[in-house]
C-alpha positions as CSV (number, residue, x, y, z in Angstrom):
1,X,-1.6,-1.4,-59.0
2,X,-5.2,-1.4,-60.0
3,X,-7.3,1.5,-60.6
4,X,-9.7,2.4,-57.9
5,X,-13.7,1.4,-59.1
6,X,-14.3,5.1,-59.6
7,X,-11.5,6.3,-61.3
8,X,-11.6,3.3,-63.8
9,X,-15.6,4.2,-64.5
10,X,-15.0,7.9,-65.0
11,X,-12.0,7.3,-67.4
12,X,-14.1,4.7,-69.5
13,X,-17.0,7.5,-69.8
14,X,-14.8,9.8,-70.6
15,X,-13.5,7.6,-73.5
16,X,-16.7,8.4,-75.6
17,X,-15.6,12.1,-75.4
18,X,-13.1,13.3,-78.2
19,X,-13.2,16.8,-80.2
20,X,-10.3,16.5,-82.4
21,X,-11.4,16.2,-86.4
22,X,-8.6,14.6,-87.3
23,X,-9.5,11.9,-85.5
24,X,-12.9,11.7,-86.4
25,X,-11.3,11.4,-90.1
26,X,-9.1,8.3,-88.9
27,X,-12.4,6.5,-87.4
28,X,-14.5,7.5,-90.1
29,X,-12.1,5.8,-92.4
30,X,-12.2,2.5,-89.9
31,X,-11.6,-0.2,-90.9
32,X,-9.0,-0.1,-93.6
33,X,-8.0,-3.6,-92.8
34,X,-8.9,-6.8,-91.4
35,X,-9.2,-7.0,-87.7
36,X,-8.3,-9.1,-85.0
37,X,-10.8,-10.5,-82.3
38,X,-8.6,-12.4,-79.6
39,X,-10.7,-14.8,-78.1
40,X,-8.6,-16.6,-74.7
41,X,-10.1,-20.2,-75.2
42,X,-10.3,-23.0,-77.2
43,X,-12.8,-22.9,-80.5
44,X,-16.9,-24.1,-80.0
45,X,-17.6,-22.7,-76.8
46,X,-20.0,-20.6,-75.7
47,X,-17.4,-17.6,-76.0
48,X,-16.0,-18.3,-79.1
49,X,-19.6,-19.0,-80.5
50,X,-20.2,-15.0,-79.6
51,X,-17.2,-13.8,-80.9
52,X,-17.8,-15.6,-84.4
53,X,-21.1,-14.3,-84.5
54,X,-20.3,-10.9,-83.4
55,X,-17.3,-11.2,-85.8
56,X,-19.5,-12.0,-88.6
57,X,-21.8,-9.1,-88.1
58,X,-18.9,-6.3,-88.2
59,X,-17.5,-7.7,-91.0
60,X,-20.8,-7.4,-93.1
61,X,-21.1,-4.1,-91.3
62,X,-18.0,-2.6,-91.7
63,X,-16.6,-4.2,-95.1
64,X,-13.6,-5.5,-93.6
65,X,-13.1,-9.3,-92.3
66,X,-13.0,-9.7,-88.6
67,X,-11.2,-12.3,-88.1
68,X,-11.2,-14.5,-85.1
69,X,-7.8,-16.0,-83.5
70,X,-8.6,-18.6,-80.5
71,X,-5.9,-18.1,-77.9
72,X,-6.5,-20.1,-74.9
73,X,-4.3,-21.2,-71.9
74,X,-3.2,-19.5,-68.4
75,X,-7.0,-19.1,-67.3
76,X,-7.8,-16.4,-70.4
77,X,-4.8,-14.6,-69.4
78,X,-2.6,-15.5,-72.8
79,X,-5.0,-13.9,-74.9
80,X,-6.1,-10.9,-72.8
81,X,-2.5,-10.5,-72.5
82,X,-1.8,-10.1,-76.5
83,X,-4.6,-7.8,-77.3
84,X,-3.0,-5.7,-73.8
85,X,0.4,-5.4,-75.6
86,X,-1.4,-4.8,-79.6
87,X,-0.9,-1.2,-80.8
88,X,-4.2,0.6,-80.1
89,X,-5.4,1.7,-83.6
90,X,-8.7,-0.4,-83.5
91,X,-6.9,-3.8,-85.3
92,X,-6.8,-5.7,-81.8
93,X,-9.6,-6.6,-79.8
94,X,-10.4,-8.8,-77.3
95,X,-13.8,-11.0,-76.8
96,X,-14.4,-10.3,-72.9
97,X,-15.7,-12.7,-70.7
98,X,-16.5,-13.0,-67.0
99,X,-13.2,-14.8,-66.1
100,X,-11.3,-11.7,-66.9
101,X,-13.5,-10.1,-63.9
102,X,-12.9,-13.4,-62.0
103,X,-9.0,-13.3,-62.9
104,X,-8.5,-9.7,-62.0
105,X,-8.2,-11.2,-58.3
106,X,-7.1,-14.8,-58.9
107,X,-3.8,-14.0,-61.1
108,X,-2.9,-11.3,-58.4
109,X,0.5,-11.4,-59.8
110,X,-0.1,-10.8,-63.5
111,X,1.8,-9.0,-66.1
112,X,-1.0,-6.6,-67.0
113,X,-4.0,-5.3,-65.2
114,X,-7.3,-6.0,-66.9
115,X,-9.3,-2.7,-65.6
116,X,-6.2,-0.5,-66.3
117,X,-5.0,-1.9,-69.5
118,X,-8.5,-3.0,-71.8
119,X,-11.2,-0.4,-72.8
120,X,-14.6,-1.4,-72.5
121,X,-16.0,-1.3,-75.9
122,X,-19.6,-3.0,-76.2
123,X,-21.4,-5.9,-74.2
124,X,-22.9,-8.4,-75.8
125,X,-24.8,-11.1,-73.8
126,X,-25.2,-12.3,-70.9
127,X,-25.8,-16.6,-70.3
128,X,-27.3,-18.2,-67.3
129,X,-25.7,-21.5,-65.6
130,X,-28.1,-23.9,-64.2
131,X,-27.7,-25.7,-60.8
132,X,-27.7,-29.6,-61.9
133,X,-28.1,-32.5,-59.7
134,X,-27.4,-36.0,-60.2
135,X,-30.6,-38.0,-60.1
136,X,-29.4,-39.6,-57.1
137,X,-29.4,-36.7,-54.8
138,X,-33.3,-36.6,-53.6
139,X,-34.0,-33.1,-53.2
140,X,-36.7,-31.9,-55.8
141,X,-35.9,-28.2,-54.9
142,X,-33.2,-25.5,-54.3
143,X,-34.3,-25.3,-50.3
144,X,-34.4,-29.2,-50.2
145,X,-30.9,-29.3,-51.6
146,X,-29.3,-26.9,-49.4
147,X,-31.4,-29.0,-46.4
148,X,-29.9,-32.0,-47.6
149,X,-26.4,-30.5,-48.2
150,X,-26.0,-29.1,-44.6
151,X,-27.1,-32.6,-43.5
152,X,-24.2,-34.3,-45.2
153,X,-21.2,-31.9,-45.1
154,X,-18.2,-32.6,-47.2
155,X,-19.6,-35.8,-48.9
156,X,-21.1,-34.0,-51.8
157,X,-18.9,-33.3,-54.9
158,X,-19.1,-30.2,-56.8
159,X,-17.5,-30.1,-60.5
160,X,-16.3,-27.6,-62.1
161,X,-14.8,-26.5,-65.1
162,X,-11.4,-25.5,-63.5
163,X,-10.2,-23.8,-60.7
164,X,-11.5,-19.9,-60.8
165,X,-14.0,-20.7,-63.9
166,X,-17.6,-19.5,-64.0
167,X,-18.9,-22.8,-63.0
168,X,-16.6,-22.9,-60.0
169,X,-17.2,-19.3,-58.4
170,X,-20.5,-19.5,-58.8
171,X,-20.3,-23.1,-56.8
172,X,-18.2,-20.9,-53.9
173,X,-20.6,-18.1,-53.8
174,X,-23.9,-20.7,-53.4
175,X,-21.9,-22.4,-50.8
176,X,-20.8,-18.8,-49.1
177,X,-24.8,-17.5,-49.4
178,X,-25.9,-21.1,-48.3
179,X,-23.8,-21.8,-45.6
180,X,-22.7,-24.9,-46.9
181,X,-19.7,-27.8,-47.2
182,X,-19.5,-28.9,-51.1
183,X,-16.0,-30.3,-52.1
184,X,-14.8,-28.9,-54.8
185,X,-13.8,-31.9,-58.4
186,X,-12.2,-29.6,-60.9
187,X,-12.4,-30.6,-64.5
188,X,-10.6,-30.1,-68.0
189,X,-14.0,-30.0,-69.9
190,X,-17.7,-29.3,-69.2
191,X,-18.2,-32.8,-71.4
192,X,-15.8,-34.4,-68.8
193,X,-17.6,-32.8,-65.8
194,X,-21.3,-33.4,-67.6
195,X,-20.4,-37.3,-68.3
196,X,-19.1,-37.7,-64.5
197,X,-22.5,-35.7,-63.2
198,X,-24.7,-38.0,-65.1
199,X,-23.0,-41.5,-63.5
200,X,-22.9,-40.2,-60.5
201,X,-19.3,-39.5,-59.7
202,X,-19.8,-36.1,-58.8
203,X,-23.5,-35.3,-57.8
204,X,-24.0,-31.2,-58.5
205,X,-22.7,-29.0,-61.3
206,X,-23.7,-25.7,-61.9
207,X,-23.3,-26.0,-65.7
208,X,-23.9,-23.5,-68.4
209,X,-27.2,-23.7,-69.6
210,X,-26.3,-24.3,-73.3
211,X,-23.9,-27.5,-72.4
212,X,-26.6,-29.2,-70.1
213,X,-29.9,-28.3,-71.7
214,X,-30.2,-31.4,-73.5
215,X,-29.4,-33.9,-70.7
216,X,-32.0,-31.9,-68.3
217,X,-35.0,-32.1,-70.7
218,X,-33.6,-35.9,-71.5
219,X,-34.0,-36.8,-67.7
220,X,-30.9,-37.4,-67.3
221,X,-30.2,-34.4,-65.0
222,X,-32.2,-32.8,-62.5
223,X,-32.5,-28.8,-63.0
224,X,-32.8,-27.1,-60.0
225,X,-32.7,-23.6,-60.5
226,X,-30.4,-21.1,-62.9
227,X,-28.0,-18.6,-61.8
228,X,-29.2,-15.7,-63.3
229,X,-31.7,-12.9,-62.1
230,X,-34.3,-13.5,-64.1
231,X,-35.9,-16.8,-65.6
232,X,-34.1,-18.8,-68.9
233,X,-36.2,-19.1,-72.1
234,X,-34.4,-22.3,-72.3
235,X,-36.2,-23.4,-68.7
236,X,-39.1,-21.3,-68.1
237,X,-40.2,-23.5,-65.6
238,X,-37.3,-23.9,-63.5
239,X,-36.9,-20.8,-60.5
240,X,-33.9,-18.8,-60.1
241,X,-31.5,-19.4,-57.3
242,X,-32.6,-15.9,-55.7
243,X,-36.1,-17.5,-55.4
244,X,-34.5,-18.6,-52.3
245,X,-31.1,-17.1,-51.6
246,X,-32.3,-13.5,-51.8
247,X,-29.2,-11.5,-53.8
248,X,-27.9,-14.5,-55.4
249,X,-26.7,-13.9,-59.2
250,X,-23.8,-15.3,-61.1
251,X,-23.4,-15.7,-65.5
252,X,-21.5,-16.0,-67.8
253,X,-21.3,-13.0,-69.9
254,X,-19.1,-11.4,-73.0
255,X,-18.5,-8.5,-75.1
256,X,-15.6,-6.7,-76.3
257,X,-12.6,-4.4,-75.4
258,X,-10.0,-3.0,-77.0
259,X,-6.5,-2.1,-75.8
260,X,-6.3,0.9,-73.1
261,X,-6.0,4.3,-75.1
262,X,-7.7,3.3,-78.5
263,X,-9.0,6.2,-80.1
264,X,-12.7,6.9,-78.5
265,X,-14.2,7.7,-82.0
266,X,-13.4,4.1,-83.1
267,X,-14.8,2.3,-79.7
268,X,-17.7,4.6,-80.5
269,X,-18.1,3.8,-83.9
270,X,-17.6,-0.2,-82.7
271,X,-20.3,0.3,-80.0
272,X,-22.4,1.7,-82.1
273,X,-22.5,-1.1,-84.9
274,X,-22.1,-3.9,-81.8
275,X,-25.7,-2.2,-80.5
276,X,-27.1,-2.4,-84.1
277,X,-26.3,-6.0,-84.4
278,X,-27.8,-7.1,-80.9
279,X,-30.9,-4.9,-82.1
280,X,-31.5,-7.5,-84.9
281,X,-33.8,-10.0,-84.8
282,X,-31.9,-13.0,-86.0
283,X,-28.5,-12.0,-84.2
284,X,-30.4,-11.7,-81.4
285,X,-31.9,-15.1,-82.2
286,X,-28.4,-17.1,-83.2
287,X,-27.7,-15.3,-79.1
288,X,-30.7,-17.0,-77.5
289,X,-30.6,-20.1,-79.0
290,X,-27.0,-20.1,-76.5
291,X,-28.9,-19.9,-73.7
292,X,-28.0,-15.9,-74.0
293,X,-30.1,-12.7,-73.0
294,X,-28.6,-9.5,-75.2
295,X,-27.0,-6.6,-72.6
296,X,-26.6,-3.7,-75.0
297,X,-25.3,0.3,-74.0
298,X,-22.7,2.7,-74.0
299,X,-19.0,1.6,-73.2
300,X,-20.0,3.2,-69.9
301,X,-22.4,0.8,-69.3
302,X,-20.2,-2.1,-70.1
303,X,-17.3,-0.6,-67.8
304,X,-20.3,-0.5,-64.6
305,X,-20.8,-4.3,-65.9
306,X,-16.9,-5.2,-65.3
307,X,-16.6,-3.3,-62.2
308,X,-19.2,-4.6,-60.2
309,X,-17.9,-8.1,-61.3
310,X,-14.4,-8.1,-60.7
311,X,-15.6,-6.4,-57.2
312,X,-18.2,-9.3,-56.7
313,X,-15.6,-12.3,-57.6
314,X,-13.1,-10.9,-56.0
315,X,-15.2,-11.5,-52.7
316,X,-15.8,-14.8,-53.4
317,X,-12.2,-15.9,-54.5
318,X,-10.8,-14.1,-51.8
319,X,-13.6,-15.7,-49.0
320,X,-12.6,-18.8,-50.7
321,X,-9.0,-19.0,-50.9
322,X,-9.0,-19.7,-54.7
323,X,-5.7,-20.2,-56.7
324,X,-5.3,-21.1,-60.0
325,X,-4.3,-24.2,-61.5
């Protein structure tokens, strides 16, 4: 049963809260060992490229090697799933992503539940997807697409990464605020899904920014607009999807947890040396150059992050009838 949105954000700020000495002693002492960071996918993404930088950082921090086990399959769920049933002293932790908020409604039947089970420990960065066209598709802009996409319902193919990935529920949730008919080409790779965009098979792909960058300022892609908020660095020039759909936002975005009831002095003492690392200038750096904009704060703050998404994507897989592979 999962944790009502309020309950689950009072007991994560109530996680930074702990008067016992001993335990002060125990986290002051932290790390007396290497440590684990579980990331649930394959190596040389855009997640595991955060958790190895991340990783890197603690370890010079903290004198102790963080070292970083790729555990990928089941949609995330493999990995989150190991770092759920790790012993919570601090040794375990999990690189978080937005498919965890995403999952927390698609695997409805899972062993563990991701708000209950994982503490919030420090967010990381956030990373825009662009919306990509084929250069066959004529519209120039993102009203002219979704002119020409009500025009032609249903004959205009939509990759994605997998069913219930990023680039897949922020597809559903343009077509929800849009109002319109895209069908839905699932992929096993963004390479796959890029190679098929650029020849045409497929004709829009709402790809991370990192993956496509090169193919867009090639010409060999049409960039439309990007899913987050605010503007990329990588594509100043290009407008954000709420330019014209009003409320529109969708990312990718990481950080790290730690298995429910971890001792708060050692997710504070992690939080603390995750927030010194995103203050510095070339961390910050190795993070933009992924298409990334740092989201520092409080495990509080990261725990507002995960709620709102898993309430968000839950909306969209449930208005969309999602299912996993």
């Amino acid at each position: 049963m999962k944790l009502p949105r309020r309950q689950f954000l009072r007991l994560a700020a109530g996680a930074v809260v702990s008067p016992a000495v001993p335990r002060i002693v125990h986290a002051q002492a932290y790390p007396a060992r290497p440590v684990r960071i579980i990331v649930p996918v394959g190596a040389a993404g855009v997640t595991d490229i955060i958790a190895r930088l991340i990783g890197q950082w603690l370890s010079e921090r903290l004198g102790q090697p963080f070292v970083i086990e790729n555990r990928p399959g089941a949609g995330n769920t493999i990995g989150t799933e190991a770092v759920v049933r790790a012993p919570a002293d601090g040794y375990t932790l999990l690189l978080v992503g937005a498919p965890n908020a995403i999952n927390a409604s698609l695997y409805d039947k899972a062993s563990f539940d991701f708000i209950r089970d994982i503490a919030p420990v420090a967010s990381i960065a956030r990373v825009s997807n662009v919306l990509a066209l084929n250069l066959s598709v004529p519209a120039k802009t993102g009203p002219e697409f979704i002119a020409y996409a009500k025009a032609n319902p249903g004959k205009i193919n939509m990759a994605s990464v997998g069913n219930g990935s990023t680039p897949h529920v922020t597809g559903e949730l343009f077509k929800m605020m849009a109002g319109v008919d895209m069908v839905h080409v699932p992929y096993r790779s963004a390479a796959a899904a890029l190679t098929d965009l650029i020849t045409g098979q497929v004709q829009v792909y709402f790809a991370t920014t990192a993956s496509s960058i090169e193919h867009i300022r090639a010409g060999r892609l049409r960039a439309l607009a990007v899913t987050t908020a605010t503007r990329s660095d990588f594509l100043p020039d290009v407008p954000t999807v709420s330019d014209f759909l009003p409320g529109f936002e969708a990312s990718f975005w990481g950080g790290v947890g730690a298995p429910r009831n971890t001792p708060a002095e050692i997710v504070s003492k992690l939080n603390q040396e995750i927030n010194a690392g995103l203050a510095d200038p070339k961390l910050a750096a190795r993070l933009a150059d992924l298409g990334g904009t740092v989201i520092s704060g409080a495990p509080a703050d990261f725990a507002k992050l995960i709620a709102n998404e898993t309430e968000k994507w839950g909306k969209v897989v449930r208005f969309a009838g999602i299912k996993p592979e």
